[in-house]
N, C-alpha and C positions, 0 to 999 in steps of 0.2 A: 504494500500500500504506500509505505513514504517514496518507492522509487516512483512508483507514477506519481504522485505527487510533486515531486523533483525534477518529473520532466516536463507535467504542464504547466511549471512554474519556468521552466526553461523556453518551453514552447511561445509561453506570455511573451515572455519577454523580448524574443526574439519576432514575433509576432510586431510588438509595440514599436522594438528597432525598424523594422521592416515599413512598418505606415511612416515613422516619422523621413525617413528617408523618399520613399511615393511624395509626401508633400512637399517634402523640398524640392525635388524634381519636379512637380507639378507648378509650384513658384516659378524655378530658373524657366522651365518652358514659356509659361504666362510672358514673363519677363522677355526672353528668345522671339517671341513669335509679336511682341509690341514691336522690339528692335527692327524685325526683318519687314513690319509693316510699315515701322516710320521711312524707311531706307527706300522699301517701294515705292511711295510717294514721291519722296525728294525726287525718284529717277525720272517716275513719272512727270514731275512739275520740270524737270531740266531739260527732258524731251521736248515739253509742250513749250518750252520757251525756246529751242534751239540751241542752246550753249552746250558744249561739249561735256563729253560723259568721259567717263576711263574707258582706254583702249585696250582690251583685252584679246590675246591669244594672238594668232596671224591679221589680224585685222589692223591693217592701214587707218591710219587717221585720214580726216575728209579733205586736208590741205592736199591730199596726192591726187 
């Protein structure tokens, strides 16, 4: 009887570790996924104005 006792006390608790780690992650994401929407925008609004964006991978800038 005390060994299962000892383990669902073990289980708890690793359980309890387990959620608070999910909600951290579930923050950082929250957090993550504001970032990647504010970023869209700006690129969006730098488009809509024409001003130059980063030139990424093989891609020539517009001056060529």
């Amino acid at each position: 009887m005390k060994k299962l006792e000892e383990q669902i006390a073990h289980l708890t608790r690793t359980v309890e570790d387990l959620s608070e780690v999910v909600a951290r992650q579930d923050q950082e994401i929250t957090l993550l996924t504001n970032r990647v929407r504010m970023l869209m925008e700006r690129e969006a609004e730098r488009e809509a104005a024409g001003t130059g964006g980063i030139v990424l991978g093989d891609e020539r800038p517009p001056h060529y």
